[in-house]
Every structure is written in C-alpha cells, then in structure tokens.
KEZA-523818 format. One record per residue (C-alpha): z, x, y; residue in one letter; residue number from 1. Coordinates in steps of 0.02 Angstrom, whole numbers. Layout:
<nodes>
        z        x        y   residuo   num
        Z        X        Y         a   NUM
...
</nodes>
This chain:
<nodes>
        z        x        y   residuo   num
     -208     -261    -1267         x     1
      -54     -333    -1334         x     2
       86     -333    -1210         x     3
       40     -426    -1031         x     4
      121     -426     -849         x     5
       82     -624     -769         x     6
      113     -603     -592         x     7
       94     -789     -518         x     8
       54     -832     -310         x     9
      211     -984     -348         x    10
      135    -1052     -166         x    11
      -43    -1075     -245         x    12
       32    -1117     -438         x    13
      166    -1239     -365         x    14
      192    -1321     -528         x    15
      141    -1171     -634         x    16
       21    -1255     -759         x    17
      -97    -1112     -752         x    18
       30     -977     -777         x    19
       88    -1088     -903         x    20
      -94    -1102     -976         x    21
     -111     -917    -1011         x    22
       48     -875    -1069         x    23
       31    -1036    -1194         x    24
     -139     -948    -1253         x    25
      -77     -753    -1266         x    26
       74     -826    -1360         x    27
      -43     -901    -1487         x    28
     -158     -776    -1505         x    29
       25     -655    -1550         x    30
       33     -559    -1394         x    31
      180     -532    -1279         x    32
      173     -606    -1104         x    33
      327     -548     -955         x    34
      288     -709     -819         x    35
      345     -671     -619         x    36
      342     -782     -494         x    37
      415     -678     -339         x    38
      350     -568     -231         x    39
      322     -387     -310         x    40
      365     -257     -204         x    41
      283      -99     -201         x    42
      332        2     -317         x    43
      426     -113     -392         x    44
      493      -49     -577         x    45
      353     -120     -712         x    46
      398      -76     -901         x    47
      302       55     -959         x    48
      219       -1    -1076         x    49
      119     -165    -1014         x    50
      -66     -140    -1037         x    51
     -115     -263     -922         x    52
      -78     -385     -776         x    53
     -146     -542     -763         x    54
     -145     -583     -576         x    55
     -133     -779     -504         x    56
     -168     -816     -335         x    57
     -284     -743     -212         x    58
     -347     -582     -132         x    59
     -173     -548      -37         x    60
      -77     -550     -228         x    61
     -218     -462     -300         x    62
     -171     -305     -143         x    63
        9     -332     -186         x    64
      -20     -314     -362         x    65
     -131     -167     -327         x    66
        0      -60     -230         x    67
      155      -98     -362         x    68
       44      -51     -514         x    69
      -66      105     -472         x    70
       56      225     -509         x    71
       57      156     -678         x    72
     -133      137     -702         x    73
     -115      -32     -760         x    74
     -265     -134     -743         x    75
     -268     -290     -631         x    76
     -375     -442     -699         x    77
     -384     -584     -557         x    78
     -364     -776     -566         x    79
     -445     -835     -430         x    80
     -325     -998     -344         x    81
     -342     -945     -171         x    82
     -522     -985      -88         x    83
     -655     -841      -89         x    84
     -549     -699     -199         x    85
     -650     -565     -191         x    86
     -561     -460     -277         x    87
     -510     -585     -417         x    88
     -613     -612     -572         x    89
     -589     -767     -651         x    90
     -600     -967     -590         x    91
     -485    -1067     -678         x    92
     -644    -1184     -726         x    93
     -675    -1031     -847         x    94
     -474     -988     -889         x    95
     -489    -1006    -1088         x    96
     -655     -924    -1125         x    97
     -622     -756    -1004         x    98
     -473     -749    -1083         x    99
     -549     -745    -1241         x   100
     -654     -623    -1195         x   101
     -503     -503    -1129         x   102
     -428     -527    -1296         x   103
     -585     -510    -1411         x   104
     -605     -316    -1294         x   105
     -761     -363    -1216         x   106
     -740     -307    -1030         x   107
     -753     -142     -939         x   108
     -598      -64     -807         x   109
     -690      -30     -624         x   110
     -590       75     -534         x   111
     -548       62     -333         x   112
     -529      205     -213         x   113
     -375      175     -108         x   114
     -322      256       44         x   115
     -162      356       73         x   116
      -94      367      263         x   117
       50      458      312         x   118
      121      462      511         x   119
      171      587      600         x   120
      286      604      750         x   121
      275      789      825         x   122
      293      887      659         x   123
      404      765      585         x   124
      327      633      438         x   125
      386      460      484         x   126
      337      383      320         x   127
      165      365      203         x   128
       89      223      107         x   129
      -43      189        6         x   130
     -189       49       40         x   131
     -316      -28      -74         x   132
     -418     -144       81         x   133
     -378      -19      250         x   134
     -260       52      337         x   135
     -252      -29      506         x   136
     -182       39      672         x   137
     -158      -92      803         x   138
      -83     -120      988         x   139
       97     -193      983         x   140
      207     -258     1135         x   141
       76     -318     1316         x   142
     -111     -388     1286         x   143
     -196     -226     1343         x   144
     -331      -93     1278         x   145
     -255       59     1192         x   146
     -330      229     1166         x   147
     -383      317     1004         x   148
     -448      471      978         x   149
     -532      492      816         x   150
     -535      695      716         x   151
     -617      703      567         x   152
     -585      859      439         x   153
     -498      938      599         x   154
     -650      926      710         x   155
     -640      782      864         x   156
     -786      644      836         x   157
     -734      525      964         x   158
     -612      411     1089         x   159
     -589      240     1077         x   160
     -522      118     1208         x   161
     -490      -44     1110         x   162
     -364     -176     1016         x   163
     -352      -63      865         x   164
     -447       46      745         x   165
     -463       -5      550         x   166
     -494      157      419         x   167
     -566       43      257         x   168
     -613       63       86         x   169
     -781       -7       -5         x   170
     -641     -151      -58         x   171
     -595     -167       89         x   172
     -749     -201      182         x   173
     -759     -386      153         x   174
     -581     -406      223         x   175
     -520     -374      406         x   176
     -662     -247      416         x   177
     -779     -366      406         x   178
     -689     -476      539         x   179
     -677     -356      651         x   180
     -887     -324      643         x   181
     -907     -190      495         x   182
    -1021     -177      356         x   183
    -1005     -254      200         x   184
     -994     -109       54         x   185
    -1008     -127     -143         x   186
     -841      -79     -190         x   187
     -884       59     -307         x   188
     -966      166     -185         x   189
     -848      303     -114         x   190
     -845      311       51         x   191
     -731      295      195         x   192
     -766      174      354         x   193
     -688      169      516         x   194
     -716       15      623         x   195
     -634      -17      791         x   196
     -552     -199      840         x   197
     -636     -265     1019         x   198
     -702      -91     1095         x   199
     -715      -84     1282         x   200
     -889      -42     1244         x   201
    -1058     -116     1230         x   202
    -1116        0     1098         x   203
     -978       43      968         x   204
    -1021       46      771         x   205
     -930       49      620         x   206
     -935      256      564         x   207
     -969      285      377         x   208
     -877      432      297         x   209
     -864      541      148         x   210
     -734      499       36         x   211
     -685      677       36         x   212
     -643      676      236         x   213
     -479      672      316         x   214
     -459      559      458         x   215
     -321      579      597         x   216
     -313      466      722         x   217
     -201      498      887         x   218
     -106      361     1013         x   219
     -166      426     1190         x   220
      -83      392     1331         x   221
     -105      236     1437         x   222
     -203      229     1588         x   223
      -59      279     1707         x   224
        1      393     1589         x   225
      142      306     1518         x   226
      186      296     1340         x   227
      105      153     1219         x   228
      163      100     1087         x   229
       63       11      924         x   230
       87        0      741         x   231
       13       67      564         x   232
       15      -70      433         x   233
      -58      -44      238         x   234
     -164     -165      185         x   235
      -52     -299      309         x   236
      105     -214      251         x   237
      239     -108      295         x   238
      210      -59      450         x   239
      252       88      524         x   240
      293      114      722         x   241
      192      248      819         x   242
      177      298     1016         x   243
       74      422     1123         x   244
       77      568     1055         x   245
       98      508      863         x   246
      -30      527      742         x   247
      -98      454      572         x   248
     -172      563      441         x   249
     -284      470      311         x   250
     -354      529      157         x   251
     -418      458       -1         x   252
     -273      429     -121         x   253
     -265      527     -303         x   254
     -231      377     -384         x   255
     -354      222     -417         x   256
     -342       28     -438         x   257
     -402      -31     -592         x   258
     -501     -199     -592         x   259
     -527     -291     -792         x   260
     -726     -348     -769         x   261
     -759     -487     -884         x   262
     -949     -538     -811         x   263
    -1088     -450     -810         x   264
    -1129     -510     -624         x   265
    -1165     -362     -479         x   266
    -1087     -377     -326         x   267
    -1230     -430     -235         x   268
    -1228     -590     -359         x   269
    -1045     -622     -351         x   270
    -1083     -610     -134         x   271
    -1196     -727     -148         x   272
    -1100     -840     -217         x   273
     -939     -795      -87         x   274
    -1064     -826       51         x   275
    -1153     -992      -21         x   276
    -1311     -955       -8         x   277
    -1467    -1023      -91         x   278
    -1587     -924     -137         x   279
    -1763     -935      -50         x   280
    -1877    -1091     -103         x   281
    -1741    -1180     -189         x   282
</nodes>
C-alpha cells in the first residue's frame, strides 16, 4: 500500500496529534497520505486510486467511512478514540507498531455484509440506501405502538405491534440490535436478523435469517384505522419517511465493507475484552 485516505473524528482528535502521528510516520516510511477532517458524506468522491483508509474516531466514523468507500472497495483500518469501537482495530497505545505492521503487509482484509433497503410508496421507489450495522424502521410524530407486518421471500411470517423493528447485519449486532435485546453475532457469519424495539408482547425474539432472504416490512394501519406515519434510517442516517400502506424491501447488498485485520485475536477474544470480563479463577 502506498497511497492512504486519513479520515479523522476532529471531535475525538481535537488537536489532531494522532492524525498528525500517522501521517508523520507514512511520510517517512515514503508513502502518500490525503488527511480529512469533515464529515464524509456518502458517496462522497474518493480518488481512485487510494488503497487504503485509515479511519480515526469511533464506531459511528468507522459506518460513515463504510458507506462512502464500498463502492470503491477500499479497505477501512480503524483507530479506536471513541470508547468500545467495535469495529475499529487499533488503540492508539499500539499506533506505531500496527502501523508497522500495515506497512511491512502483514494483515488480512475481512469483509462485511451490508444491507441494501429501498422504500416503496404504492409502486413508486421513494429512495434506497445501503447499511453496514441495520436498517432501522421506527415510529415518528405521538408516543404510541405502531404495526409491522413482517414477509419474508414473499411469504408473511408475522405482525408486530411495537416502537420499531431493526433488520441487522452480523456487524451490526453489537450496536442498536443489541440494545434493543438481540443476539450478539460474529461478524463474519452471513446472516440476516430482525429484532423488534419494545413489542407489546411477552414473548417476542430476535428472528435469524438467511443472508440470501428478502425482507419487506409493511406500515399497518393504526388502531382506528388512521394513517401512521414512522421513518427508515441507514445505519442512523438518511432517513427516509414512510406511512400505512408504504413498504421497505431489504436485501443483502452486492457490495462488501472491507475491514484491514492486524491481530490475530477472534472475536470472542476481542468481546471479551469490550465486555471486561475476567476470565474464571483469575
């Protein structure tokens, strides 16, 4: 790798000594660094040929870095200056010798499903995104319980009457997903989860898919029959306006993220770690 994208969280780098730190060391070591400290927008115009971004900040940049770059394929390796950064990869205790590591080409790419979700009012498509974390559909406007029904590959599987329903990735799992009372997932498996937000129910689970499934999910009609109204965000973003009636079709998404692994830790040692927890007798 020789040319590099720095995309810096300015709120967590306030004085930008760490973004200064790595673009110090790629600069010695002859490689070409392009710093930003904004906001990237999705889809945002990257040059073509960067090989890799170098991501500062926390889980949220790390999504936003996600959704600008897939189309690209560039991979994504994480500084960590947020709190538990899942997704990122590196503490800044360990800044010089990862990046030593990037540069010397020991690491592997792990790729990411993401989810693609695209509205529908009537027979007319409102607009489509793409999310890395989930795609979640939540109750705008009054402080009451909204209906969902759930089809899956065409066929009906079930009605919810709750806040919201969240459609999540394996990445995903340890973010609102998990808040909300779903599993957590290794993110390399490939599956599909939908989780509702505060059923009306006693007994409602997270519901583990295929990867390969499509998921619609319709806005029914409130309890005297009048029209509802709620929102579809992408991974927190972007939201797009639905009503009764309106429907959201979700699928997984051609494209991948691409994560730079540096450590040979599994995700069940790098939760650990998230959670705090000691292992037994110690």
């Amino acid at each position: 790798m020789d040319k590099f994208y720095i995309l810096t969280n300015s709120m967590k780098d306030r004085d930008l000594k760490v973004t200064g730190q790595i673009r110090e060391y790629l600069d010695a070591n002859g490689k070409e660094a392009i710093v930003r400290t904004e906001p990237l927008a999705d889809g945002a115009a990257l040059p073509e040929d960067v090989q890799c971004m170098i991501v500062l900040g926390g889980d949220g940049t790390m999504i936003q870095a996600a959704r600008a770059a897939v189309e690209q394929e560039i991979p994504l390796l994480g500084v960590n200056l947020g709190t538990l950064g899942y997704l990122t990869e590196v503490e800044q205790k360990s800044l010089i010798p990862s990046l030593k590591l990037l540069l010397d080409g020991n690491y592997e790419i792990e790729e990411r499903m993401m989810l693609r979700g695209s509205v529908y009012h009537g027979t007319h498509k409102a607009g489509s995104d793409l999310a890395l974390n989930d795609i979640a559909i939540n109750r705008t406007g009054s402080l009451r319980i909204l209906s969902y029904h759930i089809y899956v590959n065409g066929s009906f599987l079930n009605s919810y009457s709750a806040d919201g329903i969240i459609v999540s990735t394996p990445t995903g799992s340890t973010g609102y997903s998990l808040s909300a009372g779903g599993p957590i997932v290794d993110p390399k498996a490939s599956l599909i989860m939908i989780t509702p937000i505060c059923p009306h129910t006693l007994n409602t689970r997270s519901i583990i898919l295929s990867a390969n499934d499509e998921i619609t999910i319709e806005l029914g009609e409130g309890r005297k029959r009048d029209e509802e109204a709620a929102e579809a965000a992408f991974d927190g973003e972007n939201p797009i306006h639905i009503v009764t009636g309106d429907r959201i079709v979700i699928h997984q998404a051609l494209r991948k993220t691409k994560i730079v692994k540096l450590s040979k830790r599994s995700f069940l040692e790098v939760l650990r770690r998230k959670m705090g927890a000691d292992q037994p007798g110690r």
